[in-house]
N, C-alpha and C positions, 0 to 999 in steps of 0.2 A: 413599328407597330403603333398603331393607334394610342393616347391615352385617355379614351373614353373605356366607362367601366360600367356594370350596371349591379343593382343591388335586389336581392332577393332579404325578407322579411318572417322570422319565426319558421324556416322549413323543418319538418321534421324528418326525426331519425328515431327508427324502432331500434331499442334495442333486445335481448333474445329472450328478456322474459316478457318483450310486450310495452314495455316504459315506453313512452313517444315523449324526445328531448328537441328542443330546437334553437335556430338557429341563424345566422343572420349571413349571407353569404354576399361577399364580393367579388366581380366576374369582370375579366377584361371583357370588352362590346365583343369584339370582332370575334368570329368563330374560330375556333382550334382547339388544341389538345394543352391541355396546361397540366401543372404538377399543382397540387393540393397545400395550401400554409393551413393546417388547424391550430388553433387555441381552446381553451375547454373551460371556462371562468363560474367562479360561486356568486362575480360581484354584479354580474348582470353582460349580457352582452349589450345592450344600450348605452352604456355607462363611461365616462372618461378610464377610469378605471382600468380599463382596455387598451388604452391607448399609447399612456408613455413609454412602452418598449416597441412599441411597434406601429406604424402608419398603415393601416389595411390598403386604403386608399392609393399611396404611394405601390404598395409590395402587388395589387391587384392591376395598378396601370405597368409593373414591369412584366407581367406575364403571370402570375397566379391565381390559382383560385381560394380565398382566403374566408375561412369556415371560422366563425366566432362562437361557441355556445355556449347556452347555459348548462351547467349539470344536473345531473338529476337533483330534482325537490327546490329547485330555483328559479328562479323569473319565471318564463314561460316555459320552462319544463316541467312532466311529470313526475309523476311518484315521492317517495318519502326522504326529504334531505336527512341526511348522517353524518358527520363529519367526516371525510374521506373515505368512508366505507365502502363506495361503489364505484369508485375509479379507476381501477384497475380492467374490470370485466367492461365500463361504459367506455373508457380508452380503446379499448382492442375492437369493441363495436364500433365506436364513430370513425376509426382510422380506417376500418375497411369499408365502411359506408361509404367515407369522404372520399377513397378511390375511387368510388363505382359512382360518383355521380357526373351526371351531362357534361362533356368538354372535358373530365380528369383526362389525365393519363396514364395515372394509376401510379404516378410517388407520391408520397405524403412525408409534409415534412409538420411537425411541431414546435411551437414557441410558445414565450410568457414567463412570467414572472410569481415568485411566491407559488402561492397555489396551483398557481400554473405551471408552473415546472415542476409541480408533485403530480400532479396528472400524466406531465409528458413522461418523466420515469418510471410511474404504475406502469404505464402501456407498453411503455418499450421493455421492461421486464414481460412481460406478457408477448412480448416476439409477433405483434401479427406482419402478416407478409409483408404488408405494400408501406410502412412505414420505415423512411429512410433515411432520417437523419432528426437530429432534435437540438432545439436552443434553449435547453434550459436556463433561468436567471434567477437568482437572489432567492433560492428555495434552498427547503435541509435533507440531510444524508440520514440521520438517527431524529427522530422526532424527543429523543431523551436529551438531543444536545442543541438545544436553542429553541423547540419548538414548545413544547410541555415541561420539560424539567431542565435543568440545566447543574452537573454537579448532585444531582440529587434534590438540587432546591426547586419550586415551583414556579415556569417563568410567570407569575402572575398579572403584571403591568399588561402582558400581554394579552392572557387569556382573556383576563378580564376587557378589557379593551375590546380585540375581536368579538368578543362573542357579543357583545351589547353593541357596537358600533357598525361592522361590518356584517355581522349576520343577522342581528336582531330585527331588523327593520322590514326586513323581507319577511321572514319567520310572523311579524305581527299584522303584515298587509293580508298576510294568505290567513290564518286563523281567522282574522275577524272581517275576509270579506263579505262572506252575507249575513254581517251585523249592521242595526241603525248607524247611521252618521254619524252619530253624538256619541254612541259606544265605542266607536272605531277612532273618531280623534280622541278620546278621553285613555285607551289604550296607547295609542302615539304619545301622547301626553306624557302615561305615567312611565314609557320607554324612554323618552327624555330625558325624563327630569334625574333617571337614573342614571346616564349616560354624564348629566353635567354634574351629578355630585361624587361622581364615581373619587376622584382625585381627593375630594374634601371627606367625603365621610364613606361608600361604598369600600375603598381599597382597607377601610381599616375595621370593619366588621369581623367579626369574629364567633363562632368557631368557622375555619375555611369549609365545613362539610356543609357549613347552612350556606356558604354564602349569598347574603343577603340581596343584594341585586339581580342574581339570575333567578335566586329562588323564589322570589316577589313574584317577577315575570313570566316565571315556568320555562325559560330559556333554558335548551342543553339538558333538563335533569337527569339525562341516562349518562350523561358523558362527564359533568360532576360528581354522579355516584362513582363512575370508573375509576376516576382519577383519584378519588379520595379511598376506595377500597384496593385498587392494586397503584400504589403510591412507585412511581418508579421501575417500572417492572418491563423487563426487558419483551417476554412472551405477549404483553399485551402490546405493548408498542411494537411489535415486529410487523404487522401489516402496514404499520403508517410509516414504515423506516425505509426508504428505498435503498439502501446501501445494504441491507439485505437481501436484495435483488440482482445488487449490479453483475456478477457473475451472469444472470443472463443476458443483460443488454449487449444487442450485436448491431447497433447502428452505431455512426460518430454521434459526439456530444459538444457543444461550443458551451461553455459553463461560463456565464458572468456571473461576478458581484461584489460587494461592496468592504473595504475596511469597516466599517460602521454600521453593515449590515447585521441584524437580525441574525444571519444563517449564512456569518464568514465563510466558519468552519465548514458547513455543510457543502460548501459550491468547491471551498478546497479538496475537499473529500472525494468528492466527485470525482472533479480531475485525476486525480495521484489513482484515483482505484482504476479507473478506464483507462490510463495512458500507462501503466505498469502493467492490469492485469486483463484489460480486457478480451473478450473470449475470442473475437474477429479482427481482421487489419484492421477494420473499417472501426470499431470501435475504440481502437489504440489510437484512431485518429483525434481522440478528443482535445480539446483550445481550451483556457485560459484566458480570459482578461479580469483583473479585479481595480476596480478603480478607488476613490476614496471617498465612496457615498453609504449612505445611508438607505434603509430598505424604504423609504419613499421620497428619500431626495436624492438627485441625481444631476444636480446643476456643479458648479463649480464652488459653491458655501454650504460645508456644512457644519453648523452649528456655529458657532465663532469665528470660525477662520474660510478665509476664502485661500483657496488652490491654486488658483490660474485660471484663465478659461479654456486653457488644454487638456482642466480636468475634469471639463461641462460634457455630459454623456452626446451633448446635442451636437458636440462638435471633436470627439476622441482627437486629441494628441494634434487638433487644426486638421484631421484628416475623411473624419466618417462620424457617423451616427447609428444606434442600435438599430432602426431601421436600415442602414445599408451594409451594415455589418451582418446581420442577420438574412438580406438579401444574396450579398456572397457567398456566405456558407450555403443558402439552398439551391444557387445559380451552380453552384459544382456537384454537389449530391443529388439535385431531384432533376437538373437540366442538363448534368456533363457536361456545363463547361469550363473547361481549363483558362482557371483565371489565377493560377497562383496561389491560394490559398492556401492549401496544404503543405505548398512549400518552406513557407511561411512561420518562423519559432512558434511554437507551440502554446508557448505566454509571455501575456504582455500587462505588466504590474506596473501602476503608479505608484512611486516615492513619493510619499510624505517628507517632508522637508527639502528635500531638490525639490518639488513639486513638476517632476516629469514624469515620461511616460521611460520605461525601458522593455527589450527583449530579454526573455530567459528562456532556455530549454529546457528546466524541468521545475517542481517543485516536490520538494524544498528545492533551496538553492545547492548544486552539487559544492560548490565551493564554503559553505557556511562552517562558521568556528563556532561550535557551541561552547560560552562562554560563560563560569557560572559568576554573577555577583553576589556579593555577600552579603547579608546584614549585620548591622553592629550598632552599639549604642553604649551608654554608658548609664542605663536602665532610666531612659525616662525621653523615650522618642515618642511621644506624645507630640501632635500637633507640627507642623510643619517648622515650630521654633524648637522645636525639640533636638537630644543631644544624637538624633538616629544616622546613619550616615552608610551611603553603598561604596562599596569598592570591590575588586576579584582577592583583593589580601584576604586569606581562610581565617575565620576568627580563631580567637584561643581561651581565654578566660576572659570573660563578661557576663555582665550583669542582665537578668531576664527582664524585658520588659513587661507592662502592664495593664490592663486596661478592662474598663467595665462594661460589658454591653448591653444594654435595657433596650429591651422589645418593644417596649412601650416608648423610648426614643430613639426611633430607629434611624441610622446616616440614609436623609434620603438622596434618591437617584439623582446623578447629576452629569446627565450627557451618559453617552455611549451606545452600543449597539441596541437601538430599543425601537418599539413601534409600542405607541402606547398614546395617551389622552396630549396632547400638542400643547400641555403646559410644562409636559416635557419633554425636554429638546432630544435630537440623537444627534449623535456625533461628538463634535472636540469642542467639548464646554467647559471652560473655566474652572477647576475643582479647588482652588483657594479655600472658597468657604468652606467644603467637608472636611479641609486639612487645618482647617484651625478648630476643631473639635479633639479633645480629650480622649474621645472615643478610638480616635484614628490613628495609627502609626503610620513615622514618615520617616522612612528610609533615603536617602539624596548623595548624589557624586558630588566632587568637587567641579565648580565649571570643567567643561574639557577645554583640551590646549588643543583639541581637532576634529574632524568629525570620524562619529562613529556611526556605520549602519546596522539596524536591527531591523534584516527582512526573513520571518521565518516565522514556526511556530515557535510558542512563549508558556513557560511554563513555571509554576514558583514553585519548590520544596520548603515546606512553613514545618517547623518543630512549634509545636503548641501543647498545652494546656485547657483543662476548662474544670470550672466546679461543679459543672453541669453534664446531665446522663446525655444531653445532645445538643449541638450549638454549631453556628456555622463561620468559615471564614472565610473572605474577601480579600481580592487582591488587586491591585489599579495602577498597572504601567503608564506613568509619566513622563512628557518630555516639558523640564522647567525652562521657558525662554527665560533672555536677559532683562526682560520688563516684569517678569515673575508671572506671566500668564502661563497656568498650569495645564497644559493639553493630554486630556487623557488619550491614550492610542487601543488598549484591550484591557479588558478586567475578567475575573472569574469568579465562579465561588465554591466550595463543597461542602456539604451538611456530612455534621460529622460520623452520621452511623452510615453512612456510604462512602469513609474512605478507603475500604478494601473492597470496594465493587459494588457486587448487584447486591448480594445481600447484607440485609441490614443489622449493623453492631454497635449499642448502643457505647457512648465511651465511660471511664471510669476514672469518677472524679479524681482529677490530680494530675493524672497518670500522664506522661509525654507520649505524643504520636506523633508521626509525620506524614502531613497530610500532602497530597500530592493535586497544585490548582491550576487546572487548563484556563491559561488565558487566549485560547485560540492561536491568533496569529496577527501578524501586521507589517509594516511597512515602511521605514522611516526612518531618516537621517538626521542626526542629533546633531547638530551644526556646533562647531567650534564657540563657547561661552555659553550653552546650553549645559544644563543637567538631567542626567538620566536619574528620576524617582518612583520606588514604591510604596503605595498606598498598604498596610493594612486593618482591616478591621472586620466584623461581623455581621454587617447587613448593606443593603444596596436596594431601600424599598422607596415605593412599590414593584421595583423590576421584579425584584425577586424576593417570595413570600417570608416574615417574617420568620423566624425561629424561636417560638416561646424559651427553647431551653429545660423543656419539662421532660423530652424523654416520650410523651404521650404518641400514640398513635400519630399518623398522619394526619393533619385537617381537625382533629377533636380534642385540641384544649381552649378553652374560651379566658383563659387564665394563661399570664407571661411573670416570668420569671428573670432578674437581670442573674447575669455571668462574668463571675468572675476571669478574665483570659492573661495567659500568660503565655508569651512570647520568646524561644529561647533562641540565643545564636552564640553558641562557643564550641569548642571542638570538639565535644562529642554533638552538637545539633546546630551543624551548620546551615540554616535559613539561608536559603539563597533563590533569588530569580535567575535562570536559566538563558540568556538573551543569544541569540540566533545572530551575530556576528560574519559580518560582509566585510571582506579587506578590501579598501579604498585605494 
């Protein structure tokens, strides 16, 4: 077949209340009947944005017809943007569109990344016919779990970020286009300048329900009131949750994404729910790959440490790239052809510290030792010199530890799962410095005498304390190399009146709980003279929103309070991190 292709420009597509959305299409030249790739983007279909999961160009010269749009209330589309509000109904519209135009042949397959893979599972929850497989990447399952709250805490870094960064720009071109010139940059301007202090002074505004940069801007204020009057609330996040859904998806799923991703858990979720429970064979078909990237980097470094370039997306394991990975799952679903694919284990996980690529058949690992380690101390793990120390021996009598946490000094973020202002980093940064804070407990192995694997979900049982009616705590799985470079691998958090769920119970000064803290999941092989360390402490900002400590409503104290915290590990409140154990 030829590889001339030709490009079509803003085509539109009505959807059924009349919206006309559009759209950018790429066509092989020669005539035929092709299968349909759509993607559906907020970020612009002109834009790079578009591009690092997928080469149009490439996937259009191997035989498809490759549909880019914007969403509704975006670039050149109509009607009023929402935050994912209309994707679900504009999904199921442009999949049967994109069947029915010139040269289809009437499969449609979806991909993309982020947003884009919220789009492609709106739709395929929504079942329309001619849509027959999807490549979702680096998107979430619970918008409660990475997307907007995380733990009950607010992922803030990000909101904020997004909404001023990623969406704001468009949002201020389209209000003030038929204003003067000098109105219109002086608007840009003052979207800017909020954008560059966000880090220095934006993130630390206060009370959360004014917050001051969107509220300046008039960015979002329907979706700021949301978030600050139903704070964590399952019934309002169940439309943006697509794993509320997955019961009806009946297509296959290829789910990437990332250790350092933004929305681990979510792409994990994905899988385990479709390849257990899906409602169709073709569903149960769903793949697995997660590499050890971060939600916008996808090279072989992230953050500090370099991988290999076996673990460059651009070059998978020295074999493929998400474009040709992506091309062979829809060469077997939208083209029938037998290429092996499905044959094929069903996931394929890079290690961390082997830094290779391996095959699994399920997730979790069927063979996994869940492992609990313990905390212990001799009451003053304070700081990485502290007397704190992990091991599986169950405590017995020991002394509680202690520590003060002030809102007003909060441990800022340092590496990990984040998408947020580029002063700070995602991925495996350095955590030395938060560990030589008083603030922090540091729990540590003895070097090992070999290596140990921890590939699974990770989860800490914390017995705590607080003199405080609400207060949050922080957890940060470490691997210490022998040069003392601290590589964080997952962390988590829970705000305390959400440790028995949805709803909210303030705590009662003194009192012992036991808080239960999803650090997701990960990857990684503790090489021989390595130490396995846990982080804890009470904040993680700007990731994730301060906790005054007052008890107050969501979002309405402009007033912070420090806390007293108290850490317990003896055998009636055995603290321990829970590690997902791979025999070697």
């Amino acid at each position: 077949m030829s590889n001339q292709i030709s490009v079509e420009f803003d085509v539109p597509a009505t959807m059924r209340d009349g919206t006309v959305l559009r759209a950018n299409i790429f066509r092989p030249a020669a005539e035929g009947s092709y299968p349909v790739a759509l993607t559906r983007t907020p970020y612009g279909k002109n834009f790079a944005s578009v591009t690092p999961m997928l080469d149009a160009v490439r996937l259009a010269q191997a035989g498809y017809i490759v549909v880019i749009q914007d969403v509704r209330g975006r670039m050149k589309s109509e009607g009023e943007w929402s935050v994912f509000r209309y994707e679900a109904e504009d999904g199921y519209d442009t999949v049967e569109w994109a069947a029915a135009l010139p040269g289809s042949n009437g499969s449609v397959g979806m991909y993309g990344a982020s947003y884009f893979g919220f789009t492609q599972w709106v739709a395929a929850i929504e079942t329309p016919p001619h849509l027959k497989a999807i490549f979702p990447m680096i998107t979430w399952a619970d918008s409660r779990d990475g997307t907007v709250w995380r733990g009950g805490a607010l992922e803030f870094g990000l909101m904020g970020f997004w909404q001023l960064s990623a969406v704001g720009l468009d949002v201020f071109l389209k209000r003030y286009k038929d204003t003067a010139p000098l109105e219109k940059y002086q608007a840009v301007v003052a979207l800017a300048n909020e954008i560059n202090q966000l880090q220095t002074e934006g993130y630390y505004s206060l009370p959360l329900k004014d917050f001051e940069p969107l509220k300046k801007l008039g960015l979002a204020p329907e979706l700021l009131e949301e978030i600050v009057n139903q704070p964590y609330d399952r019934e309002y996040n169940r439309p943006f949750s697509p794993q509320e859904g997955y019961s009806k998806v009946q297509v296959p799923s290829y789910n990437v994404g990332g250790w350092y991703d933004i929305f681990t858990n979510g792409t994990l979720t994905a899988f385990k729910a479709m390849r257990e429970n899906g409602v169709t064979p073709q569903a149960r078909q769903a793949k697995l790959l997660m590499g050890p990237w971060s939600h916008v980097g996808y090279s072989n470094t992230i953050g500090d440490l370099d991988f290999g370039f076996a673990a460059n997306s651009a070059f998978i394991n020295l074999q493929t790239d998400l474009t040709g990975l992506t091309q062979r799952w829809f060469d077997y679903w939208l083209k029938g052809i037998e290429n092996g694919i499905t044959n094929e284990p069903p996931v394929k996980l890079f290690i961390m510290g082997d830094n290779a690529w391996r095959d699994e058949q399920e997730w979790p690992l069927a063979r996994t030792q869940y492992t609990p380690y313990y905390l212990h101390s001799k009451g003053n793990a304070n700081t990485s010199n502290g007397s704190g120390y992990l091991s599986t021996e169950k405590p017995g009598v020991e002394t509680a530890d202690h520590f003060t946490y002030d809102p007003a000094n909060p441990v800022m973020t340092k590496g990990g799962n984040l998408l947020m202002n580029g002063i700070f980093r995602p991925g495996a940064v350095d955590q030395q410095v938060k560990e030589a804070r008083e603030d922090v407990l540091v729990f540590t192995t003895e070097p090992l005498d070999r290596e140990v694997e921890v590939t699974g979900p990770l989860e800490v049982k914390l017995w705590a304390a607080s003199d405080a009616r609400d207060t949050d705590f922080v957890a940060t799985l470490v691997d210490i190399h022998p040069d003392g470079f601290a590589q964080n691998l997952a962390d988590g958090i829970i705000r305390g009146r959400y440790r028995n769920g949805d709803k909210p119970e303030l705590l009662e000064p003194g009192q012992s709980y036991e808080f239960t803290i999803n650090l997701w999941a990960t990857a990684n092989v503790f090489k021989a003279g390595h130490r396995i360390r846990l982080d804890v402490t009470s904040s993680n900002f700007p990731r994730w929103d301060r906790n005054p400590n007052t008890g107050d409503a969501f979002g309405s104290s402009a007033e912070m309070h420090p806390a007293r915290q108290t850490i317990f590990h003896d055998t009636e409140h055995p603290s321990c991190v829970v590690l997902p154990i791979i025999p070697r």
